[in-house]
C-alpha positions, 0 to 999 in steps of 0.5 A, a space after each residue: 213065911 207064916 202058912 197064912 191063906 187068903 180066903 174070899 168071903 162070898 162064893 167061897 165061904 158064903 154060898 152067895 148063891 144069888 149073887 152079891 144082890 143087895 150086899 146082904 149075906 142071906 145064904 148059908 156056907 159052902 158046903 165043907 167050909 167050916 170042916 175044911 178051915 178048921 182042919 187047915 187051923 189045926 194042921 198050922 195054917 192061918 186062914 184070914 178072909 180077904 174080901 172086896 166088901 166095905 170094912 162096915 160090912 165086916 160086923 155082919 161078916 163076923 156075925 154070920 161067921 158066928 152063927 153058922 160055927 166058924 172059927 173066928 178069922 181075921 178079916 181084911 181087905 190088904 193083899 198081904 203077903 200069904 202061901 195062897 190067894 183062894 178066890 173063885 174068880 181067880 186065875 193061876 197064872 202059868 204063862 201070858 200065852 196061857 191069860 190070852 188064851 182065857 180072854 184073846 
């Protein structure tokens, strides 16, 4: 399997400090972002963004990118098939006991 790593966009990326508010992309990167992807791009890895927003926000998702020296990612919003899923919100599932202890 190619090294592809999914990597959602806000609280990830973009600091969203302020939460998605109005959809806008008004804060700058987290902090290592840039330094971090560039150095998985260089150790072989396909970092791609995979994001929750509306496919006609991607052109302000690229632009941001731009301006704040990404390189330039692929951006999507299928779950394809990839090494890891790297998400805030997410969970690493271990076991269901394990998920009921989160939510039960």
């Amino acid at each position: 399997m190619k090294k592809t790593l999914l990597i959602d966009f806000d609280n990830v990326i973009h600091k969203a400090g302020e939460g998605y508010k109005t959809g806008d992309i008004y804060d700058g990167p987290v902090k290592g972002a840039v330094f971090t992807l560039n150095k998985l791009i260089s150790a072989g890895y396909d970092p791609k963004i995979f994001t929750a927003r509306e496919q006609s926000e991607w052109p302000k998702i690229r632009t941001w990118l731009r301006d704040n020296g990404f390189p330039k990612l692929v951006i999507t919003n299928k779950k394809t098939p990839a090494l890891a899923y790297i998400d805030n919100r997410a969970i690493r599932f271990i076991s269901w006991s394990d998920i009921a202890s989160y939510f039960l």
